[in-house]
Short mmCIF file of the C-alpha atoms (twelve columns), coordinates in Angstrom:
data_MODEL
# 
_entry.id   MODEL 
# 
loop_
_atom_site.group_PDB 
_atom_site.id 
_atom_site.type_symbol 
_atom_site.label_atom_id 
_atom_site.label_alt_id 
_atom_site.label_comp_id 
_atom_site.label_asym_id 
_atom_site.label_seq_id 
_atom_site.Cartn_x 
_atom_site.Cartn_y 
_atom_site.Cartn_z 
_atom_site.pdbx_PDB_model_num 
ATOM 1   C CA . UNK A 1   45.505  58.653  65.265  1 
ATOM 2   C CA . UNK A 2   44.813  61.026  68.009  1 
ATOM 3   C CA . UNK A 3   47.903  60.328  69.934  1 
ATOM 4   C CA . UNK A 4   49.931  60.908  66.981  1 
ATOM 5   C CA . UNK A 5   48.268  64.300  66.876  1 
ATOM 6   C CA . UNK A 6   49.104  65.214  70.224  1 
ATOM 7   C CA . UNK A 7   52.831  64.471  69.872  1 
ATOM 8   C CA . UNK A 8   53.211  65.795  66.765  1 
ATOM 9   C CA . UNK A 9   51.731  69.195  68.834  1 
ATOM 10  C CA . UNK A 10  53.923  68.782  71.386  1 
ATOM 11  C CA . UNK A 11  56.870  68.856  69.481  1 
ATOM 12  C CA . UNK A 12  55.976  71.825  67.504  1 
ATOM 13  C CA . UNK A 13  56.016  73.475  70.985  1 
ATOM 14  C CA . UNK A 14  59.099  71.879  72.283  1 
ATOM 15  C CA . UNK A 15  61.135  73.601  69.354  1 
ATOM 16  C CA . UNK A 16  59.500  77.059  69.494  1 
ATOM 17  C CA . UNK A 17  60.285  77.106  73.008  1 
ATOM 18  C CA . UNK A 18  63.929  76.220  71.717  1 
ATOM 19  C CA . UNK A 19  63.672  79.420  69.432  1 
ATOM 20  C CA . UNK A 20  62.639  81.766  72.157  1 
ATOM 21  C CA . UNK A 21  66.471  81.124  73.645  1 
ATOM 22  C CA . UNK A 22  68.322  82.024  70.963  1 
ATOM 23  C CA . UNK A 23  70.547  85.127  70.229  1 
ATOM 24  C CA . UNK A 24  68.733  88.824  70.261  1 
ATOM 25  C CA . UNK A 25  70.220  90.056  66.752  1 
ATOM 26  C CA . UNK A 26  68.288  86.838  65.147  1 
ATOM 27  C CA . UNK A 27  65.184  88.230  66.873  1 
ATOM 28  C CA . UNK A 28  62.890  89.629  63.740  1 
ATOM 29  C CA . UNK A 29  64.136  86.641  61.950  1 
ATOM 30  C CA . UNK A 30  63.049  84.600  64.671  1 
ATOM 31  C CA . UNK A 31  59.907  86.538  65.106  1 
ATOM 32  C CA . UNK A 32  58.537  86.397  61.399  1 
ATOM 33  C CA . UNK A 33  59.299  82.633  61.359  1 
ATOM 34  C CA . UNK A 34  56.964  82.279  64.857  1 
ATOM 35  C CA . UNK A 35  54.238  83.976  62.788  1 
ATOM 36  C CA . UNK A 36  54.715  82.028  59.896  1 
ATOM 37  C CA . UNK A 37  54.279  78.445  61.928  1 
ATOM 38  C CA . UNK A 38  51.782  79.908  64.084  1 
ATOM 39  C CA . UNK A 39  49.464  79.960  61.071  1 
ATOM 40  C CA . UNK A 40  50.679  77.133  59.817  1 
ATOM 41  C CA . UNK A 41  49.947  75.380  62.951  1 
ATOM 42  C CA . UNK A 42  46.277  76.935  62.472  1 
ATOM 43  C CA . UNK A 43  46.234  75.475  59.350  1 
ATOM 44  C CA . UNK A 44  47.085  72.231  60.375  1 
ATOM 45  C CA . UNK A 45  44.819  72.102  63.400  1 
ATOM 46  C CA . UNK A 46  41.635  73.165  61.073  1 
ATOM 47  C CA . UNK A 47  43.015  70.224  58.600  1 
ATOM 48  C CA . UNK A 48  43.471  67.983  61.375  1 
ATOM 49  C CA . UNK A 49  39.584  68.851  63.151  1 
ATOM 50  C CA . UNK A 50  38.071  68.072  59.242  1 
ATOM 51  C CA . UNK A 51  40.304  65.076  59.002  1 
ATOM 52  C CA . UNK A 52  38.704  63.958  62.677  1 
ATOM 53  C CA . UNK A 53  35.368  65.001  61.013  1 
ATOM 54  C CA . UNK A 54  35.566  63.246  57.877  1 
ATOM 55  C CA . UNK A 55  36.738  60.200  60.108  1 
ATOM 56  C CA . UNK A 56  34.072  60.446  62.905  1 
ATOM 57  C CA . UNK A 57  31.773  60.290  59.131  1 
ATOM 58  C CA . UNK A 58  33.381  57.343  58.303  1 
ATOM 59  C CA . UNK A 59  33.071  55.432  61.707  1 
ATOM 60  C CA . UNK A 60  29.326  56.111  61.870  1 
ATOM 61  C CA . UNK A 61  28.525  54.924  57.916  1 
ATOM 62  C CA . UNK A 62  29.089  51.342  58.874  1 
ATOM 63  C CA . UNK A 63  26.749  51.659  61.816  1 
ATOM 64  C CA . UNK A 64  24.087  52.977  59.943  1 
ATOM 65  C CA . UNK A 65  24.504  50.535  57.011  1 
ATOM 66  C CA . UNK A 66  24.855  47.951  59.563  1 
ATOM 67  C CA . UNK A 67  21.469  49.490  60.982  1 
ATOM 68  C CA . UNK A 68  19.898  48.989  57.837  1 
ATOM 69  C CA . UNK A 69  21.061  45.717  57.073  1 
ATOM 70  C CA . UNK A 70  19.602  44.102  60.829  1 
ATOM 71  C CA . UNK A 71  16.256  46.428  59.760  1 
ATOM 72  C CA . UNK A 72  16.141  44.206  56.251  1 
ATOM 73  C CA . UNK A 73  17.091  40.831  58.309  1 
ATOM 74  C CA . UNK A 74  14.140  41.423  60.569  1 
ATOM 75  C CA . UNK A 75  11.618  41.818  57.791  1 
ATOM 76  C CA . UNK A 76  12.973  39.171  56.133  1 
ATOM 77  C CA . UNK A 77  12.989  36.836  59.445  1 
ATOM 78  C CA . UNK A 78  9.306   38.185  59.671  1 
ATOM 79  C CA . UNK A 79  8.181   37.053  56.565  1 
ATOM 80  C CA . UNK A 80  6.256   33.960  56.460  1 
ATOM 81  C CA . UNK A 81  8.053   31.918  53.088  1 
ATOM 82  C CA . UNK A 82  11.223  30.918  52.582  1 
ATOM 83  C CA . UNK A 83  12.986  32.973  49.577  1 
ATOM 84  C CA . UNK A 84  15.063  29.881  48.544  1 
ATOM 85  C CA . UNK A 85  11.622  28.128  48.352  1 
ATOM 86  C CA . UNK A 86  10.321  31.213  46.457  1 
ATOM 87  C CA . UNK A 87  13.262  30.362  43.930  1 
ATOM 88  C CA . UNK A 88  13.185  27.163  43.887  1 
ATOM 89  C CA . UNK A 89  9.273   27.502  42.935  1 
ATOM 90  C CA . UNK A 90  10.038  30.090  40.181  1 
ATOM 91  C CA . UNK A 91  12.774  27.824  38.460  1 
ATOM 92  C CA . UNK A 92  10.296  25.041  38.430  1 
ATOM 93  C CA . UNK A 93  7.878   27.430  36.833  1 
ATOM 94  C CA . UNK A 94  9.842   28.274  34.493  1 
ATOM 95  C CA . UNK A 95  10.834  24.730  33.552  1 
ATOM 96  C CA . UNK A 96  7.566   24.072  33.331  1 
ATOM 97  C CA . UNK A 97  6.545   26.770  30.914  1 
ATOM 98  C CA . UNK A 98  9.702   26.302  29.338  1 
ATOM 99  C CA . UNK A 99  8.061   22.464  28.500  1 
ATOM 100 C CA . UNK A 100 4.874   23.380  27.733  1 
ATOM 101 C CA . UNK A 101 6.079   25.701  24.876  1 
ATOM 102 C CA . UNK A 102 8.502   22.590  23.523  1 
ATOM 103 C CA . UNK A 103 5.093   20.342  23.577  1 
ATOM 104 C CA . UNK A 104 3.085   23.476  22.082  1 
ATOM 105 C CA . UNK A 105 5.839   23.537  18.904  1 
ATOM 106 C CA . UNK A 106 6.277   19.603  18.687  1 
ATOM 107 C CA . UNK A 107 2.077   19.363  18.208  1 
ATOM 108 C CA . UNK A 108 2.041   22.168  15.816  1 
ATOM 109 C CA . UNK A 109 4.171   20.714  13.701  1 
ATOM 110 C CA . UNK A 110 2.600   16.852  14.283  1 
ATOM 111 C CA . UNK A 111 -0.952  18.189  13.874  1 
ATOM 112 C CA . UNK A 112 -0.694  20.799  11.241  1 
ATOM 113 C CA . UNK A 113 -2.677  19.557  8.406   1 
ATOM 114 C CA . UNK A 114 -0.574  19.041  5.069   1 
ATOM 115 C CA . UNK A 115 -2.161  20.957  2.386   1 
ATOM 116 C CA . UNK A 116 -1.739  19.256  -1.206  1 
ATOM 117 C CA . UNK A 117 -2.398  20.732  -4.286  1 
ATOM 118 C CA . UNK A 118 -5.304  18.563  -5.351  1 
ATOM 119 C CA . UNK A 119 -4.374  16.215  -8.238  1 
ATOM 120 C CA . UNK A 120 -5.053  17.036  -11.849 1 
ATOM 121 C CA . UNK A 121 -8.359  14.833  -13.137 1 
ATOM 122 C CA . UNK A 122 -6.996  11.800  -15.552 1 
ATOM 123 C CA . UNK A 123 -9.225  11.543  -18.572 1 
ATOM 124 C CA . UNK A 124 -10.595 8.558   -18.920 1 
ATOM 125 C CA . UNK A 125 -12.262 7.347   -22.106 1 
ATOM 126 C CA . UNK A 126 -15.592 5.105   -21.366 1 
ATOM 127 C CA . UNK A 127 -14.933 2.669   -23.740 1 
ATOM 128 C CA . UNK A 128 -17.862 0.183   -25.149 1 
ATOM 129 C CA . UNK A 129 -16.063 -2.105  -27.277 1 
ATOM 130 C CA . UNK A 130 -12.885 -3.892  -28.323 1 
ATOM 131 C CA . UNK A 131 -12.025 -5.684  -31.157 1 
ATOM 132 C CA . UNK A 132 -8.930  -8.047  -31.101 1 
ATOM 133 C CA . UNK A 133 -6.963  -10.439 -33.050 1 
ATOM 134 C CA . UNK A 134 -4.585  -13.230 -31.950 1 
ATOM 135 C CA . UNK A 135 -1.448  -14.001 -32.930 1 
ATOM 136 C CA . UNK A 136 -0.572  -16.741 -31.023 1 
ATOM 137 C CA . UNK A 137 -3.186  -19.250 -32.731 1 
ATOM 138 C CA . UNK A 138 -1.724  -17.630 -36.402 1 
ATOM 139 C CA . UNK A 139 0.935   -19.678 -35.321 1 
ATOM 140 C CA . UNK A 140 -2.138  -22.976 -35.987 1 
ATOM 141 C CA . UNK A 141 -2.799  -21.300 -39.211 1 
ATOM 142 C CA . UNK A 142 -6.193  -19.914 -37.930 1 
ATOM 143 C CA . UNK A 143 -7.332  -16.657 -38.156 1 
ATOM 144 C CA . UNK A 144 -9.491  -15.662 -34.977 1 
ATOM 145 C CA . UNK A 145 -10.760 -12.705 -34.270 1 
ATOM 146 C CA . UNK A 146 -12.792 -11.658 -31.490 1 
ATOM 147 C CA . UNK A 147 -15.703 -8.683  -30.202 1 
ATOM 148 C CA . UNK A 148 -16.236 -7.525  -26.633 1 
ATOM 149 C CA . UNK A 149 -19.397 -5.701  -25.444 1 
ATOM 150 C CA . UNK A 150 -19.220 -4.074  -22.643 1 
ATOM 151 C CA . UNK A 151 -22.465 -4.704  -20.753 1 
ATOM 152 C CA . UNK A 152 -21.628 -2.300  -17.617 1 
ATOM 153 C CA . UNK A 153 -18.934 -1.364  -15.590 1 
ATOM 154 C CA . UNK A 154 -18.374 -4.911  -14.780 1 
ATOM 155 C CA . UNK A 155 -19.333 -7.057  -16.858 1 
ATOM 156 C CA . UNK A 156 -18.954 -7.787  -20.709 1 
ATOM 157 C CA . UNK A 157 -19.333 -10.235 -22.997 1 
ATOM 158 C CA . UNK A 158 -16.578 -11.858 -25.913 1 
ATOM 159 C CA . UNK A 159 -17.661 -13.451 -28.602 1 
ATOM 160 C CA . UNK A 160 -14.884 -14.725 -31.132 1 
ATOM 161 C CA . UNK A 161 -14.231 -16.429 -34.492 1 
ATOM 162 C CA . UNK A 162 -12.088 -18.916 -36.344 1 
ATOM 163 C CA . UNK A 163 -11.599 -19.464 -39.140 1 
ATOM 164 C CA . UNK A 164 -8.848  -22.690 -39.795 1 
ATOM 165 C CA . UNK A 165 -5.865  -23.388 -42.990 1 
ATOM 166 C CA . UNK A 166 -2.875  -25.294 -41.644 1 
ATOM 167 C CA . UNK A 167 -0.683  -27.418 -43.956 1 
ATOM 168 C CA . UNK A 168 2.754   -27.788 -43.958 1 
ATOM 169 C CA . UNK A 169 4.044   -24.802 -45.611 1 
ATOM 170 C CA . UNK A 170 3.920   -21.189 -44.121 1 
ATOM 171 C CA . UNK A 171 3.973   -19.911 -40.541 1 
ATOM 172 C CA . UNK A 172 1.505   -23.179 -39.582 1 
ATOM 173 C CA . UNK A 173 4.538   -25.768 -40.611 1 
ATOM 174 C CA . UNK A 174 6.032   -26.162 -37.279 1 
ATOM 175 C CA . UNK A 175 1.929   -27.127 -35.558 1 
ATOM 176 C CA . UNK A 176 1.142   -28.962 -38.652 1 
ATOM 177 C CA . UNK A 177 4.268   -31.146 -38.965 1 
ATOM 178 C CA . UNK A 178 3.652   -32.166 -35.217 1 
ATOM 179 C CA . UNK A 179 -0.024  -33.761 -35.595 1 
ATOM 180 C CA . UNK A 180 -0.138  -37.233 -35.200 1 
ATOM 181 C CA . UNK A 181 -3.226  -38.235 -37.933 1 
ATOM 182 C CA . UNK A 182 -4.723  -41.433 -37.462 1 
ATOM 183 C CA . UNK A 183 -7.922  -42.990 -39.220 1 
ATOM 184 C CA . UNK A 184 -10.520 -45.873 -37.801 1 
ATOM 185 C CA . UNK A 185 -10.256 -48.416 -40.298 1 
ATOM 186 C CA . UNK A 186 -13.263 -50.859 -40.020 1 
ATOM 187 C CA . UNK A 187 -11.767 -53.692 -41.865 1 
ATOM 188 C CA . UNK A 188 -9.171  -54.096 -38.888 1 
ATOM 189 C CA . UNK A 189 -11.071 -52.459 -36.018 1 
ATOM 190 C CA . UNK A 190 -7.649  -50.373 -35.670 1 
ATOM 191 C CA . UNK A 191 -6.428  -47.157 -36.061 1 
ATOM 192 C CA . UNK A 192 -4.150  -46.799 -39.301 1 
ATOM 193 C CA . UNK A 193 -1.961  -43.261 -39.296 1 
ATOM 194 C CA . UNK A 194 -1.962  -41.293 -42.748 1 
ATOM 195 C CA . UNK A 195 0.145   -38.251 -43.793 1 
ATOM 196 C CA . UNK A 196 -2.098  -35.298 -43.608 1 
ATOM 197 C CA . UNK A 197 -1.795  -32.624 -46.418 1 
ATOM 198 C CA . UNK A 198 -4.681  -29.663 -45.151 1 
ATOM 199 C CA . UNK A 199 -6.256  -28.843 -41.998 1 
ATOM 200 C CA . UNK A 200 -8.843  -26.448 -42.665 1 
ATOM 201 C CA . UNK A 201 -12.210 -25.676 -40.435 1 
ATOM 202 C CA . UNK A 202 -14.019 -22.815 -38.075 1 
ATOM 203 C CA . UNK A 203 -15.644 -22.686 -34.909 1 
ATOM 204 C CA . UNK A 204 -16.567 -19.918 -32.306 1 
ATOM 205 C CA . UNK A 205 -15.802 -18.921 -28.428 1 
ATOM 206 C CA . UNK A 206 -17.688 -17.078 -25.995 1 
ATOM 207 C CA . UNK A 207 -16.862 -15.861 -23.062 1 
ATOM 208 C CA . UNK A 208 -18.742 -13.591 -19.960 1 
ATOM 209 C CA . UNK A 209 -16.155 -12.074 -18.504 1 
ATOM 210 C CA . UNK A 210 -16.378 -10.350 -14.797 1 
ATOM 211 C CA . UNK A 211 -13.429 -7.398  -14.333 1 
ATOM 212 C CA . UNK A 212 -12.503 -8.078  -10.930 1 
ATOM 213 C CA . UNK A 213 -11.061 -4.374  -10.024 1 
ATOM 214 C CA . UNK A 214 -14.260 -2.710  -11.106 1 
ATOM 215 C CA . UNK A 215 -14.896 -1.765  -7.509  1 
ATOM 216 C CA . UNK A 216 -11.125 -0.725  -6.236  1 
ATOM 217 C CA . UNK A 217 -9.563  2.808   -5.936  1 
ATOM 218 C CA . UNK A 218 -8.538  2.877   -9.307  1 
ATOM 219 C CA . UNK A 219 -11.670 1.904   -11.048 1 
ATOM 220 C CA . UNK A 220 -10.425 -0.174  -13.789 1 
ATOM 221 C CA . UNK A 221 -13.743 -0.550  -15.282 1 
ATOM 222 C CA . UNK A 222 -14.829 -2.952  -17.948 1 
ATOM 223 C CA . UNK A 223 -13.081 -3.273  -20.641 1 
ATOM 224 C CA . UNK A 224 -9.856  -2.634  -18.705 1 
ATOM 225 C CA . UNK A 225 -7.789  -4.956  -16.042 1 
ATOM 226 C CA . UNK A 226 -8.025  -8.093  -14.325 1 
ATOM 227 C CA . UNK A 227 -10.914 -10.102 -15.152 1 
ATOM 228 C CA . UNK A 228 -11.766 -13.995 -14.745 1 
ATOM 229 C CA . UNK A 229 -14.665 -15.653 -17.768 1 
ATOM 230 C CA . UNK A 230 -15.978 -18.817 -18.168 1 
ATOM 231 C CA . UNK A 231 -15.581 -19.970 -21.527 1 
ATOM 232 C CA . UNK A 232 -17.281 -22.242 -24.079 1 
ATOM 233 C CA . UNK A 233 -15.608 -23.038 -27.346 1 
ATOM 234 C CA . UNK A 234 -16.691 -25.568 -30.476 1 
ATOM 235 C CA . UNK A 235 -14.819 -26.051 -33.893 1 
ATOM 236 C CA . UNK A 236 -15.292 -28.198 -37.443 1 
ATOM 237 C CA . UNK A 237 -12.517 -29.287 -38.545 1 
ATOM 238 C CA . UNK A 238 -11.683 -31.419 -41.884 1 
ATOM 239 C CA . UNK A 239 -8.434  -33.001 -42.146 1 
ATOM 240 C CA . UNK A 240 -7.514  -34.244 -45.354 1 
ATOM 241 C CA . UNK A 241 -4.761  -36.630 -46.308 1 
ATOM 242 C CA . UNK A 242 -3.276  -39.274 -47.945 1 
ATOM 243 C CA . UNK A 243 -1.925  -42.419 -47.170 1 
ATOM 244 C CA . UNK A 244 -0.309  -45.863 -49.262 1 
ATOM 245 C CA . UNK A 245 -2.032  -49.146 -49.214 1 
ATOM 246 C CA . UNK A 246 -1.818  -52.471 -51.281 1 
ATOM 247 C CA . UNK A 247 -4.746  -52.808 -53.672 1 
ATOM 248 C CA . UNK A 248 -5.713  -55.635 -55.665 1 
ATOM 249 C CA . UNK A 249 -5.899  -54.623 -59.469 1 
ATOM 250 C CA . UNK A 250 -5.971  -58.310 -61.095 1 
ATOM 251 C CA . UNK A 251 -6.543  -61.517 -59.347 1 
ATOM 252 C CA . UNK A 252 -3.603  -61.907 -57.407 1 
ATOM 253 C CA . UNK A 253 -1.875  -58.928 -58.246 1 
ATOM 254 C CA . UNK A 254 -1.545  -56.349 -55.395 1 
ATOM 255 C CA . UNK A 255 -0.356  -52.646 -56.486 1 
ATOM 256 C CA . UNK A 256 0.902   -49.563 -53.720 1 
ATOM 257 C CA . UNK A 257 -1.478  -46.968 -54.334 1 
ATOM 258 C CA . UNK A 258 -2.379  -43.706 -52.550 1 
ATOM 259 C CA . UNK A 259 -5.421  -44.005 -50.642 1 
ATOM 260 C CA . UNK A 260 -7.083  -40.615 -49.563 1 
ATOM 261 C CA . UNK A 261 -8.247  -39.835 -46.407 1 
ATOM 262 C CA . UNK A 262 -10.960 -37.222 -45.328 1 
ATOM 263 C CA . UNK A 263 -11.925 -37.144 -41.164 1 
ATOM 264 C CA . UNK A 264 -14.539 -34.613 -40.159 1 
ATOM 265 C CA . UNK A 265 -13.602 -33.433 -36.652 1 
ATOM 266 C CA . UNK A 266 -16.507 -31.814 -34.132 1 
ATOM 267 C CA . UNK A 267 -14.413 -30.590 -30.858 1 
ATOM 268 C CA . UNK A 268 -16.360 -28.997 -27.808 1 
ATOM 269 C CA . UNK A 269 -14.319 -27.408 -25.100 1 
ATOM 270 C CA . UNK A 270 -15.689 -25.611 -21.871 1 
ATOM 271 C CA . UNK A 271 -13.296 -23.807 -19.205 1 
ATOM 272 C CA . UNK A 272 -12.217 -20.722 -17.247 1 
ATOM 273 C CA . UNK A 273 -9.182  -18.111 -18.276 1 
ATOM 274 C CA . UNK A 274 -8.088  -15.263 -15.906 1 
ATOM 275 C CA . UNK A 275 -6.759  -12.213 -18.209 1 
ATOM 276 C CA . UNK A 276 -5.152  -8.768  -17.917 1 
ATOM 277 C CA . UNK A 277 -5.983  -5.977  -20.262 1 
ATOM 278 C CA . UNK A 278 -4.071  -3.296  -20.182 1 
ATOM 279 C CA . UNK A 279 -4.823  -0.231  -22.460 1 
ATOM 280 C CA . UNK A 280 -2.455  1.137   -24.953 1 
ATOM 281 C CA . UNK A 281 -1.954  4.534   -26.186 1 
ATOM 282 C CA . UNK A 282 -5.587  5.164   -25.125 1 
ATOM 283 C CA . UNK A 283 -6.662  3.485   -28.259 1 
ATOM 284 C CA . UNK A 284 -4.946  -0.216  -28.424 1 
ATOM 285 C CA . UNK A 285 -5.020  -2.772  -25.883 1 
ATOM 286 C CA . UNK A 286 -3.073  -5.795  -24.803 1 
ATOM 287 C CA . UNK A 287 -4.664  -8.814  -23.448 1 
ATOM 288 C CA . UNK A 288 -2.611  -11.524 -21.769 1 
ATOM 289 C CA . UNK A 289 -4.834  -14.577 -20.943 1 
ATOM 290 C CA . UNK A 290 -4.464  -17.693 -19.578 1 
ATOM 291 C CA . UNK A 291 -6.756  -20.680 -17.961 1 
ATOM 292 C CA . UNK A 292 -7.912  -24.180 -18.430 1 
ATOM 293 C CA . UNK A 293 -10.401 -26.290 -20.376 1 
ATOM 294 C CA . UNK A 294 -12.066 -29.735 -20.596 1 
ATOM 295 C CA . UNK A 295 -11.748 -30.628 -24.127 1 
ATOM 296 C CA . UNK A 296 -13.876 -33.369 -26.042 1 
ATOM 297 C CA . UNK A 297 -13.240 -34.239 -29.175 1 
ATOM 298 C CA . UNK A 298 -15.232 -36.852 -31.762 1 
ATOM 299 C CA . UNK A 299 -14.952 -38.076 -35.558 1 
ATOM 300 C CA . UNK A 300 -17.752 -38.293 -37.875 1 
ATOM 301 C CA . UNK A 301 -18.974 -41.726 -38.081 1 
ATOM 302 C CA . UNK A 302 -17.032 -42.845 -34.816 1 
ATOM 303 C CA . UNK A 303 -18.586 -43.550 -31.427 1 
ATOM 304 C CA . UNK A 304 -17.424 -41.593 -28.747 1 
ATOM 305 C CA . UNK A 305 -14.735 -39.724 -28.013 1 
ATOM 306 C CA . UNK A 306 -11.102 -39.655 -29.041 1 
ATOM 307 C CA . UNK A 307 -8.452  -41.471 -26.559 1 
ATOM 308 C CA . UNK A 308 -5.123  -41.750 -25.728 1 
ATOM 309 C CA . UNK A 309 -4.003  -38.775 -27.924 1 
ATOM 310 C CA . UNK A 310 -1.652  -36.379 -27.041 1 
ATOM 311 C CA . UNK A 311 -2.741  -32.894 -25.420 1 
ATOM 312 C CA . UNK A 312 -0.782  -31.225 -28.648 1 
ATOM 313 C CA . UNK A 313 -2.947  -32.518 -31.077 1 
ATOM 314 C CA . UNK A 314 -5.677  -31.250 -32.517 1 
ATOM 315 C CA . UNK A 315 -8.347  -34.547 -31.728 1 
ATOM 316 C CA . UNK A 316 -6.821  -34.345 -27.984 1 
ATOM 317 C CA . UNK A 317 -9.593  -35.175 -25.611 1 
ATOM 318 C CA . UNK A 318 -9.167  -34.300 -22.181 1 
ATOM 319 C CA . UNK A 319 -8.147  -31.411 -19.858 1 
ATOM 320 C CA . UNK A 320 -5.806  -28.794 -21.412 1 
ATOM 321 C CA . UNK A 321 -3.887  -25.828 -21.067 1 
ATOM 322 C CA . UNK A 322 -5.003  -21.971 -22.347 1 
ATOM 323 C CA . UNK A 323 -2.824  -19.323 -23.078 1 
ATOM 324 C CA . UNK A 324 -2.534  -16.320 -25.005 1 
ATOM 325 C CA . UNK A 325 -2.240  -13.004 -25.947 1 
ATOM 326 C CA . UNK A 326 -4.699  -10.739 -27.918 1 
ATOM 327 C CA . UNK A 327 -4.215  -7.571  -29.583 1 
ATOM 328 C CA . UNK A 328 -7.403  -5.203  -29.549 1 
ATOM 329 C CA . UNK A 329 -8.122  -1.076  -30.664 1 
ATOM 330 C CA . UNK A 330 -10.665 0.222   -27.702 1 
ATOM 331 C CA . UNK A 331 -14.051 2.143   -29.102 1 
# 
């Protein structure tokens, strides 16, 4: 840039040189004009000595910066970590805390303790007593109703009755019609069937029944839920009927007559049931019941005990089948 400077000087001169040659009645012209680039030339040169100023500025900033920048190296260089290992140590930090805050929300939320609105208390009545009928054995024609005590929260004791009227006619047809009746007839040593006409008796049952939930969560105390009882039962029966035989009315002379038959019938049962009672309507109760029993069952004047009878009837002796359901109102 200098050079060009120079030239460019040099051929300012060359041409006023030039000037000073020219014709004497262009002289004041000539003159003014010298004037007039002489200052100009001033100007220029005091533009051109800032320019070379402003440039020298220039030339020496990226020194100095360059200065700096070795100055900032050498501390650096001095130093005795790496900064990439610096960094590298901070990002793992930060992971780190970064993780430690995810595990701090996760356990929050896996340990915080649920609150629940405690449940409203369910009243339950303490009941002593129930007194049931039923149906099923309506179906026999006998009537039995039963009590239960409640001895504790446990335990409780059933006692029931019977009371006994079958014949064919009424809701007892379909049991009745199915008996097989048979009598011991001496003369023979055999067992003569007769068409029975009324079937009419009583007994009792007892039973010491053990509620088997009494101790679970739900405290289904006596007289409510599962349970298991031994049982004991006994009955009188009398079974009337009637039944056609030849009798002699004159010597030699034989006449069909109806012969009527009375059997008094003692049974004694003893077993085990396993039951569900489930209240009703806080007040009624429904007892489903069912089990097994060793039945025995005997004839006035006749030794021992019945045989080969079948498990329907009435005079069955053997093991049997219970079942039932009772209908009860809680007090």
């Amino acid at each position: 840039m200098k050079q060009n400077l120079t030239c460019l000087t040099v051929t300012v001169g060359f041409l006023l040189v030039m000037a000073s040659g020219l014709p004497a009645n262009g002289q004041d012209t000539i003159s003014q004009k010298s004037e007039m680039l002489d200052l100009k030339l001033q100007l220029l040169d005091s533009k051109l000595e800032l320019l070379d100023v402003k440039i020298k500025l220039w030339e020496s900033k990226p020194k100095e910066l360059d200065v700096k920048l070795e100055e900032i190296g050498a501390k650096i260089d001095s130093m005795d970590f790496d900064p990439q290992e610096i960094t590298t140590k901070i990002n793992e930090m930060d992971s780190f805390l970064k993780e430690a805050r995810e595990n701090e929300v996760v356990r929050t939320v896996e340990y915080q303790p649920v609150v629940t609105p405690d449940p409203e208390p369910v009243f339950i009545p303490a009941y002593k007593s129930v007194i049931a009928l039923d149906p099923v054995k309506l179906m026999e024609g006998t009537f039995c109703l039963s009590y239960e005590r409640v001895l504790n929260s446990r335990f409780s004791v059933n006692v029931g009755g019977m009371a006994t009227y079958s014949t064919t006619q009424g809701i007892s047809n379909y049991y009745f019609s199915n008996q097989s009746f048979a009598y011991f007839d001496a003369a023979t040593q055999m067992y003569q069937p007769y068409e029975g006409e009324v079937m009419a008796g009583g007994g009792f049952n007892i039973q010491f029944r053990n509620y088997l939930l009494a101790n679970h969560n739900e405290r289904q105390k006596a007289p409510r839920g599962l349970y298991a009882a031994p049982q004991v039962t006994y009955r009188n029966m009398k079974i009337t009927g009637f039944t056609r035989e030849y009798t002699e009315v004159e010597p030699g002379e034989f006449e069909l007559v109806d012969k009527q038959i009375i059997q008094h019938l003692n049974i004694f049962a003893g077993g085990v049931i396993v039951g569900m009672k489930l209240p009703l309507f806080k007040v009624l109760s429904v007892d489903i019941f069912a089990g097994g029993n060793i039945r025995l069952s005997k004839y006035k004047g006749e030794e021992g005990f019945t045989r080969y009878k079948n498990w329907f009837n009435i005079d069955f002796s053997g093991v049997s089948p219970v079942a039932g359901i009772a209908l009860g109102i809680l007090k």
